[in-house]
Every structure is written in structure tokens, then in C-alpha cells.
C-alpha positions as CSV (number, residue, x, y, z in Angstrom):
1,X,81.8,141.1,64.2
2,X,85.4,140.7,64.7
3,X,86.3,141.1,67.4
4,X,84.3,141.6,70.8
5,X,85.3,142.8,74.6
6,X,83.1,141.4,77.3
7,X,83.4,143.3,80.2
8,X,81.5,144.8,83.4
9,X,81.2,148.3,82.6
10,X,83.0,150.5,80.7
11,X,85.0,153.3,82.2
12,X,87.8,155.8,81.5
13,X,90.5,153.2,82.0
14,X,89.4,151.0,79.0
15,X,88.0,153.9,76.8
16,X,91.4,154.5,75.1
17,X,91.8,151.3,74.7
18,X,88.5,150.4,72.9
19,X,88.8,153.7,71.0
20,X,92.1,152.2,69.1
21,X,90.5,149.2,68.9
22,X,87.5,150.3,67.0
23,X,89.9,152.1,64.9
24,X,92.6,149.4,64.3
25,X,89.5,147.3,63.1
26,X,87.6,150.1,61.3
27,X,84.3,149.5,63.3
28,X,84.3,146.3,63.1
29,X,84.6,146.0,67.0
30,X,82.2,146.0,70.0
31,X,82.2,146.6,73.9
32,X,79.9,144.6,75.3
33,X,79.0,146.2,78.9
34,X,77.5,143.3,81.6
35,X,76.3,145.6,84.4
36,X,75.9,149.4,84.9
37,X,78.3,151.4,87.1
38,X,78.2,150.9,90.8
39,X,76.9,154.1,92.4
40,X,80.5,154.5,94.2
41,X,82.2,154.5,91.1
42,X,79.3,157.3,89.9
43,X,80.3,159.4,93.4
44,X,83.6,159.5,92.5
45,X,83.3,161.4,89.2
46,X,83.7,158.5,86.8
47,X,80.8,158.7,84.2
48,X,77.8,156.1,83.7
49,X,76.4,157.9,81.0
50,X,79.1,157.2,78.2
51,X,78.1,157.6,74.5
52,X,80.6,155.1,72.1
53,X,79.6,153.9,69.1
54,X,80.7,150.4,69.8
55,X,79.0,150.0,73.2
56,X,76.4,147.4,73.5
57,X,74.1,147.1,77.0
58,X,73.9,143.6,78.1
59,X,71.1,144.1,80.0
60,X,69.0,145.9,77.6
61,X,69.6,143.9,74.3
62,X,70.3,140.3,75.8
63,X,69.7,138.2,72.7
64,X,71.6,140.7,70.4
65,X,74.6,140.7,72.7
66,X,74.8,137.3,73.4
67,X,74.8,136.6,69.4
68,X,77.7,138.9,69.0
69,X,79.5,136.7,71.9
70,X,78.5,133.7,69.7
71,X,79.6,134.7,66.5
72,X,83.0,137.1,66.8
73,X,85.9,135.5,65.5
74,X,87.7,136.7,68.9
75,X,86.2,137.5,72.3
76,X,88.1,139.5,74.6
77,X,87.1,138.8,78.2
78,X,87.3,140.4,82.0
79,X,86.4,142.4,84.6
80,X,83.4,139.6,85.3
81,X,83.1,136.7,87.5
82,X,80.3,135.3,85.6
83,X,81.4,132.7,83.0
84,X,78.1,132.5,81.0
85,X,78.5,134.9,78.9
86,X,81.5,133.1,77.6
87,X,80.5,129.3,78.1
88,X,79.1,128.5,74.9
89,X,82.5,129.4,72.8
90,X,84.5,127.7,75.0
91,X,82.8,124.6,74.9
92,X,82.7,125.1,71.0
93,X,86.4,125.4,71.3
94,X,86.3,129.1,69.6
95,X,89.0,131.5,70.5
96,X,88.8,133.7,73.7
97,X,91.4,135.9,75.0
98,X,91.2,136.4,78.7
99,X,92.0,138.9,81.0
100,X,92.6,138.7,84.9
101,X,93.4,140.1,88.2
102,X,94.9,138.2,90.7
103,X,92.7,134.7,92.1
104,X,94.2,135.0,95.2
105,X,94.6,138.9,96.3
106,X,94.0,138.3,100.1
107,X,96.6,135.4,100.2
108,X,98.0,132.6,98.0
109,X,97.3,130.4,101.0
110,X,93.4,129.7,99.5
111,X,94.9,127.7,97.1
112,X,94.1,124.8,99.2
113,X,90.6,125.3,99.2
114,X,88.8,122.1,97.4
115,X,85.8,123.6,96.0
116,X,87.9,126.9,94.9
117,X,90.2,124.2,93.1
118,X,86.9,122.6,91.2
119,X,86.1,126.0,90.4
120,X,89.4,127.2,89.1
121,X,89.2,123.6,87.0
122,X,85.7,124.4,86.1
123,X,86.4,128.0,84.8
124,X,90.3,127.9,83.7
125,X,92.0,124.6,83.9
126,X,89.8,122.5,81.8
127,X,91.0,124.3,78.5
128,X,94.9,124.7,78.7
129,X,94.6,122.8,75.3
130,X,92.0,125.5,74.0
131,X,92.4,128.2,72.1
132,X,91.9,130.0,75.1
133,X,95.0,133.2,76.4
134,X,95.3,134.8,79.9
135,X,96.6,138.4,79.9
136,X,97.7,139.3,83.3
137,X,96.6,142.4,84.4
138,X,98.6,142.5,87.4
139,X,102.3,141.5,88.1
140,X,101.3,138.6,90.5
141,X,98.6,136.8,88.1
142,X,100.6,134.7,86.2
143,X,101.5,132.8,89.5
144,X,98.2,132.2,91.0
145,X,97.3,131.1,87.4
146,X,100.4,128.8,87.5
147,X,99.7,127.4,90.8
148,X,96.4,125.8,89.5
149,X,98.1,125.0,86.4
150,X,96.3,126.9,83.3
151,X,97.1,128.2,80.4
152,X,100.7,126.5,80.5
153,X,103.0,129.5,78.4
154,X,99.9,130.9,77.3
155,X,99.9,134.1,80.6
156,X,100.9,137.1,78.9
157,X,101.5,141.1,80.4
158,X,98.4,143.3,80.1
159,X,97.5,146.1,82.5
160,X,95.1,149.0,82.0
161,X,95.6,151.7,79.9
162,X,93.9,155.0,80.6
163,X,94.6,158.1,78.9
164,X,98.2,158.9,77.7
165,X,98.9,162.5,77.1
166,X,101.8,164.0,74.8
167,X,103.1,166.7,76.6
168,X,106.1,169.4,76.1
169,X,108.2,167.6,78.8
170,X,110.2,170.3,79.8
171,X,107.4,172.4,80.5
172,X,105.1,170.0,82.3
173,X,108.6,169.5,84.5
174,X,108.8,173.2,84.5
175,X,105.2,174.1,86.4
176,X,105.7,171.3,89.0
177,X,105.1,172.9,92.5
178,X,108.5,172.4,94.7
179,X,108.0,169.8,97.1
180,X,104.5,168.6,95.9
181,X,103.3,165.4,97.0
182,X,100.2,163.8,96.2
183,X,97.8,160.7,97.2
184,X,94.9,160.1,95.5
185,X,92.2,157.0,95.8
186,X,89.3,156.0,98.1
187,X,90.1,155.8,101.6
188,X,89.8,151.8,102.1
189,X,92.0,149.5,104.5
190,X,94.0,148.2,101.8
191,X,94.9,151.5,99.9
192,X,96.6,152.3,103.3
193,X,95.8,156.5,102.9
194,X,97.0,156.5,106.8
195,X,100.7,156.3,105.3
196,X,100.8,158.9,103.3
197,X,99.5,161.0,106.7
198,X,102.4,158.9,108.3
199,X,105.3,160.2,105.7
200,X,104.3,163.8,106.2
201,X,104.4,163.3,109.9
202,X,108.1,161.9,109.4
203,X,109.2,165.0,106.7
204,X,108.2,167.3,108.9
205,X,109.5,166.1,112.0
206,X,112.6,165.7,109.9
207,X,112.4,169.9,108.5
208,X,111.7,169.0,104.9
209,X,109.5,172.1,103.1
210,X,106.7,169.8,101.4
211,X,102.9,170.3,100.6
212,X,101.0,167.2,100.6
213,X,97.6,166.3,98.8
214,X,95.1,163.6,99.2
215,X,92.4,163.7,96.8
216,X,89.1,161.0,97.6
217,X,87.3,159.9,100.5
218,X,85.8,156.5,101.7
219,X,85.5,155.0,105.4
220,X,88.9,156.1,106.6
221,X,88.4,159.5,106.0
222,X,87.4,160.0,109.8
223,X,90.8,158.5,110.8
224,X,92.6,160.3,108.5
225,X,91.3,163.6,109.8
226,X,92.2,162.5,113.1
227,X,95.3,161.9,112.2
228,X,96.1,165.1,110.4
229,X,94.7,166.5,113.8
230,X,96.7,164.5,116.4
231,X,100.0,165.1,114.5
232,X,99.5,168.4,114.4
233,X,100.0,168.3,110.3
234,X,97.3,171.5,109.2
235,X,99.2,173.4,107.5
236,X,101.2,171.2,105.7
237,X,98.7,168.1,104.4
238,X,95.3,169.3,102.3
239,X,92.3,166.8,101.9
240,X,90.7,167.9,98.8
241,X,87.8,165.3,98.6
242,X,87.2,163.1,95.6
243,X,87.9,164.6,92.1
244,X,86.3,164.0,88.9
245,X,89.0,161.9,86.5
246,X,90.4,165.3,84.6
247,X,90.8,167.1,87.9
248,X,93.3,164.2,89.0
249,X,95.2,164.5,86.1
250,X,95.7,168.2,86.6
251,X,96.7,167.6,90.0
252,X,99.2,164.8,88.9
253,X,100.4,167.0,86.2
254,X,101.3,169.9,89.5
255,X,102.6,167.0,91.7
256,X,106.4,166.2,92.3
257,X,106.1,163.0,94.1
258,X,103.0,160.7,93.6
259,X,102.5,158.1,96.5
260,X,100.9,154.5,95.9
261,X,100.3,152.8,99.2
262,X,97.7,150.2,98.3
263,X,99.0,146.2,100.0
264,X,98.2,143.0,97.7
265,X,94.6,144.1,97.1
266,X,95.2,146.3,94.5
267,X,95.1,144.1,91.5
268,X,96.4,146.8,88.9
269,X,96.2,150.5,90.2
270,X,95.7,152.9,87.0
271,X,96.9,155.9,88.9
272,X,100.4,154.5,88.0
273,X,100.0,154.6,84.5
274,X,98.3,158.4,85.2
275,X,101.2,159.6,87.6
276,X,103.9,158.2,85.7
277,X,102.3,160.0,82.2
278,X,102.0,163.1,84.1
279,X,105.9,163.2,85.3
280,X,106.1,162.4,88.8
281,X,108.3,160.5,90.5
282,X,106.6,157.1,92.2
283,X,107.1,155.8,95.5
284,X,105.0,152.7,95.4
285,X,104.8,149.2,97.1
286,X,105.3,146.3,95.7
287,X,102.8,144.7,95.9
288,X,100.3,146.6,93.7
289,X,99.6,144.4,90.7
290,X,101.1,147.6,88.4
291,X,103.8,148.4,90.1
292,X,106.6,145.4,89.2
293,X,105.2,145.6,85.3
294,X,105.8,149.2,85.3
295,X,108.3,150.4,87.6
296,X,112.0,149.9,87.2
297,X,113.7,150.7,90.2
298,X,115.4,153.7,90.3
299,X,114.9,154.3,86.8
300,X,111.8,155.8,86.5
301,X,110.1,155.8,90.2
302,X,111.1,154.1,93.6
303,X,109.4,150.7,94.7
304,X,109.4,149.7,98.5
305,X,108.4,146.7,100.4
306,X,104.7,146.1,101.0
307,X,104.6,146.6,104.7
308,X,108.2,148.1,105.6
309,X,106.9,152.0,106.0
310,X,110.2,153.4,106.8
311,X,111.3,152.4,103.4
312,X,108.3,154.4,102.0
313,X,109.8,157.1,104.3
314,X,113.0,156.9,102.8
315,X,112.2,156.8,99.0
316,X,109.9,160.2,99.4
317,X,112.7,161.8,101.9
318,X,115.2,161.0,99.0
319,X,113.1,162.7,96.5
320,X,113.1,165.8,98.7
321,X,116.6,165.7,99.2
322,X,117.8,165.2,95.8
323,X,115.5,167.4,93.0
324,X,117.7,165.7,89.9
325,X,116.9,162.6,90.9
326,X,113.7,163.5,91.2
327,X,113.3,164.9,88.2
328,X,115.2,162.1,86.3
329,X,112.6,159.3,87.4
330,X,109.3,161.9,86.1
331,X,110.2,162.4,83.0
332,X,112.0,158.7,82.4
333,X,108.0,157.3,84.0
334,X,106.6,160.1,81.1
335,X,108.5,157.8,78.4
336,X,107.8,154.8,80.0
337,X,103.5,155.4,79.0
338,X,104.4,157.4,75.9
339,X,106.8,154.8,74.3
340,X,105.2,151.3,75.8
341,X,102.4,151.1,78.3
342,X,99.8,152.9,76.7
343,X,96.5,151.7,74.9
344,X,97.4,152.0,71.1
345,X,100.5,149.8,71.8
346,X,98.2,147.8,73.5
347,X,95.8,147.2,70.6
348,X,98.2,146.8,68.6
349,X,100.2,144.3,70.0
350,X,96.5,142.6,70.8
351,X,95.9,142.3,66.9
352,X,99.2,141.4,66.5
353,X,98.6,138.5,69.0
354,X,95.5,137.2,66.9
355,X,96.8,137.1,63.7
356,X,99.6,135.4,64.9
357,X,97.7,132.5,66.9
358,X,95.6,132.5,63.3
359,X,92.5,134.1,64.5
360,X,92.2,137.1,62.6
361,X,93.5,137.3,58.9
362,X,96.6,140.1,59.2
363,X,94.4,142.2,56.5
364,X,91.7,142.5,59.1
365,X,93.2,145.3,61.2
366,X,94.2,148.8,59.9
367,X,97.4,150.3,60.9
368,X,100.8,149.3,61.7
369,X,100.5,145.5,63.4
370,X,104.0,143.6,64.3
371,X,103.9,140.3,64.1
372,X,106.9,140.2,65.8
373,X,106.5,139.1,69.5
374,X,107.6,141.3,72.0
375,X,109.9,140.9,75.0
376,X,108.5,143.7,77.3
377,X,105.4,145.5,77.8
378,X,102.0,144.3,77.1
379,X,101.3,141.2,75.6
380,X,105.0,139.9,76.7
381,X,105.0,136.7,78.5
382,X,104.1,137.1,82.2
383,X,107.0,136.0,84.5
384,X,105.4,133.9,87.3
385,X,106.8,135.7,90.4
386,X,106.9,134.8,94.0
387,X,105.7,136.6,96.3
388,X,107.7,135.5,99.0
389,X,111.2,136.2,97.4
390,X,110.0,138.9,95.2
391,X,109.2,140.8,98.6
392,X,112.9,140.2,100.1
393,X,115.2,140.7,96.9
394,X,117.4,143.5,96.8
395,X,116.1,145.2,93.8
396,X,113.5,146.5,95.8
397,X,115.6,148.3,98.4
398,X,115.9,151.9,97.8
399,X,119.6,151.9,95.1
């Protein structure tokens, strides 16, 4: 086998990815799943039961699995804590491509931890000299990585890449409900669905027409009833429950204004990708692993500070207020996915990656593989950002 992904589960974020990937490689590819699908995952519409021709259970063909780990020329690897599966090939100094969420999400502070140090060491550190990559799926990776000093210019963009749909731009734009705004996720602490309850309060106290839907559920759904109730915001705010993945999209694709609220916990955030392939305009913190990798400001969606509401505030109220503009940043996010951040530019540029570091021959993938490294996108090199100045420079206030 080629080339082997070593993952927890597969889901619809990754699908379109492994699909080009089984087809850039002309079968000669495998997903190799280390766990089946949490039941909350399950409640929420996302399907356990996924039929792929190059999906391999862990758990049900252990030796089998762990010999196509052994003997790819290139494993692919993420999404799991557990470092056995990859242990043997590092040690044996064979190629592994890596992919990551942040180390740190809940502060960079736990740096300082001894035994987390050993561990980082144990796990990362230990082979900056191997043949071992980081893709950073998150804008904030690359410095946690950099703080406990691996894989020195070896941190690359990467991201998740679900489905990317070609539409007739001008008449998705066209069937987008007037004043439409939209929230969807679980209702957790760190996805913050009280602020989207908290902009419509502000629009309407402020006379704005505007319909706003919040699609999911999850232990804040209580609050968030309460208060829709207390703010007296019935007829304008709709909680639809959660949504199978398809149902979403179609909602996006209705949807003028998408709202990301999630803090520093939300290592990538797909909905991005989604929203911005469906044509809405993004108001989004900055602190969502996605949102500095994807968003430009002003250019195709609106990024405010992690924590500063009333900037949230502002960016929706000036999407109201100004439809052009509004308009302008939808269909610029739609080009964005279509021409870029999508998963066949993403396998691609993978490919590309491995032949160039010598470990695939460039004959071994079908299709159109540059060899030419790119500046922007995925597989780019991952600029190691603060978080401390990245939060206060000007290019995230509202242009």
C-alpha cells in the first residue's frame, strides 16, 4: 500500500478528501478507522455506518491493519491521541505525515507543565531530524508546536475539507432569504450559542428586519430558550434542533449571514469551509483554528475579536445595513473553497508534498500533481502566530 490515513473515525469532513485520494492513487490508498463513532456524533445526523472501499476497521482486523501501518510507503496521521499505532515507523525512521489540532486549546500557559513537556518530547520532539511533517489544522498549531520546538520548518497549513459544491453563483446569491442569519453547532460553553441569541437581541433593539436560525442542541439549550424567552425574541429567532449534514447545507445555502462564535476550543470548525461554499457572509472570531487560514478580512467574511461581542455586533449589523457588501464577501468566501481550500487541492498538494520530500515516485499518483510548492492554502508553511498580538492587531477590527 501507498499510502495510508490513520485516523479515529471517518466522517463527512474527511470523506472528500479520502475519495480524491483513493483516486489520485488509483486504489492504492487506505483509511484506517481507530474507533467507531461516538454516539453524540451518531445523534447529530453524522453516519456510523459508511460503506468506502478503502476503509479498514481497526478494531475488527487488528493484525491486517497494523501491517498496512508497517508497510505503506507514507502514513498519514491524526485525529488520535494514541501513538501506537504509529510507534513502530517512527522508530524505523519511515516517513509519517502528521496532522494536529492545537496542544494547547484551553491556554498556552500549560506549556510549563513538566510531565506535558516529556510527553510532547516523547511523542513530537524527539524526531525533528525524522522524516516526520506536521500539517496544522488550525491557525494556532504551528505555535504551540514551535513553543516545544518540533518539526523546525517542517509545520505546514492543513484544515478539513468537507464537501465543496459547484454552484450557478448568481443563482445560489439569488434564493438567499433577506436578512437571514444562521448558527448552527452543539450548544457547548465554548461554541458560545448564547451570542448569537445576544446579536439578535441588539438588531432588534436597534429595528433591523432579520430572521435568525440556530440549528443543534447540547447542554445550553435550556439557557438558550431562556434567553430567547427573557428577551422577548419569538418571533424573530427559530431553534430548529440538530440537522442531519445535507439539511445544514441547505440551510447555509438559504442563509445571508453565517455566525461562528466558538472561543480557542474550536480547533478547526468545518462549518466555515461549509458556509463560506454555500455564499454567506462570515462573522467569526478569531480565535477558531479556521478562521485566520480562511478568512481575509473584509474580503470574503468579517473576523472579530475572541471575546469583544460588540464587535460581533457590529460586523452582523454592517451586513444588514449594507446588502453589497454583503453580497461581495458570499460569493468572494464561494471562490475561496472552489479555487483553494477544498479536498482535491488538498490531495493534490499532499502528493505533491511526497514526491517532493522523495517518498513517493511522481509516477505513483494519477492526475495533475505540482511540484511546485505553494505559498497559500494547504500545505503552505504555517506562520507561527501569537496569540497575544494576533488578538489586538488592527486587521481584525471591522475595515
Amino acid at each position: 500500500m501507498k499510502f495510508v490515513f490513520v485516523s479515529n473515525y471517518l466522517n463527512h469532513h474527511q470523506i472528500p478528501f479520502c475519495n480524491a485520494m483513493y483516486e489520485l492513487l488509483q486504489g492504492d490508498f487506505a483509511f484506517v478507522q481507530t474507533e467507531p463513532m461516538e454516539e453524540e456524533r451518531v445523534r447529530m445526523g453524522w453516519s456510523k455506518d459508511i460503506q468506502a472501499p478503502y476503509l479498514r476497521l481497526y478494531y475488527h482486523e487488528q493484525e491486517a491493519c497494523r501491517r498496512l501501518i508497517a508497510d505503506a510507503k507514507v502514513v498519514f496521521f491524526g485525529g488520535t491521541d494514541e501513538e501506537g499505532y504509529i510507534r513502530e515507523r517512527l522508530d524505523l525512521g519511515k516517513p509519517v505525515i502528521r496532522y494536529s489540532e492545537r496542544l494547547y486549546k484551553s491556554g498556552q500557559w500549560k506549556a510549563v507543565s513538566p510531565r506535558g513537556l516529556l510527553k510532547k518530547y516523547q511523542d513530537h520532539t524527539r524526531y525533528r531530524r525524522q522524516p516526520v511533517y506536521m500539517l496544522c489544522a488550525g491557525a494556532y498549531v504551528a505555535s504551540d508546536f514551535h513553543i516545544v520546538r518540533a518539526y523546525p520548518k517542517k509545520l505546514l497549513r492543513w484544515g478539513y475539507f468537507p464537501e465543496t459544491r459547484e454552484y450557478a453563483v448568481d443563482q445560489l446569491m439569488a434564493q438567499k432569504k433577506q436578512g437571514s442569519i444562521l448558527w448552527t453547532g452543539r450548544f457547548l460553553d465554548w461554541k458560545h450559542p448564547e451570542l448569537a441569541i445576544e446579536t439578535a437581541r441588539y438588531l432588534r433593539d436597534k429595528g433591523y428586519d432579520f430572521r435568525m436560525e440556530l440549528a443543534g442542541g447540547g447542554e445550553l439549550e435550556p439557557l438558550v430558550r431562556e434567553r430567547i424567552e427573557e428577551y422577548g425574541l419569538k418571533e424573530r429567532v427559530r431553534l430548529l434542533g440538530y440537522r442531519r449534514p445535507e439539511e445544514i447545507r441547505r440551510l447555509m445555502e438559504q442563509a445571508q449571514i453565517y455566525l461562528m462564535t466558538s472561543d480557542r476550543m474550536e480547533g478547526w470548525g468545518a462549518v466555515v469551509n461549509e458556509a463560506m461554499n454555500s455564499g454567506c457572509a462570515v462573522a467569526a472570531g478569531h480565535m477558531a483554528g479556521a478562521v485566520p487560514f480562511l478568512i481575509s478580512q473584509g474580503k470574503n467574511g468579517l473576523i472579530y475579536r475572541d471575546g469583544h461581542k460588540k464587535e460581533l455586533f457590529a460586523a452582523v449589523e454592517r451586513l444588514l445595513q449594507d446588502k453589497e457588501l454583503c453580497g461581495r464577501l458570499g460569493t468572494n468566501a464561494i471562490e475561496t473553497i472552489t479555487q483553494e481550500w477544498n479536498a482535491s487541492t488538498a490531495a493534490r498538494r499532499l502528493l505533491g508534498l511526497c514526491v517532493r520530500l522523495g517518498f513517493l515516485e511522481k509516477g505513483e499518483a494519477a492526475g495533475e500533481i505540482s511540484l511546485t510548492p505553494p505559498l497559500t492554502g494547504p500545505c503552505s508553511p504555517a506562520p507561527v502566530l501569537s496569540e497575544r498580538r494576533m488578538k489586538w492587531r488592527k486587521q481584525w477590527k471591522n475595515p
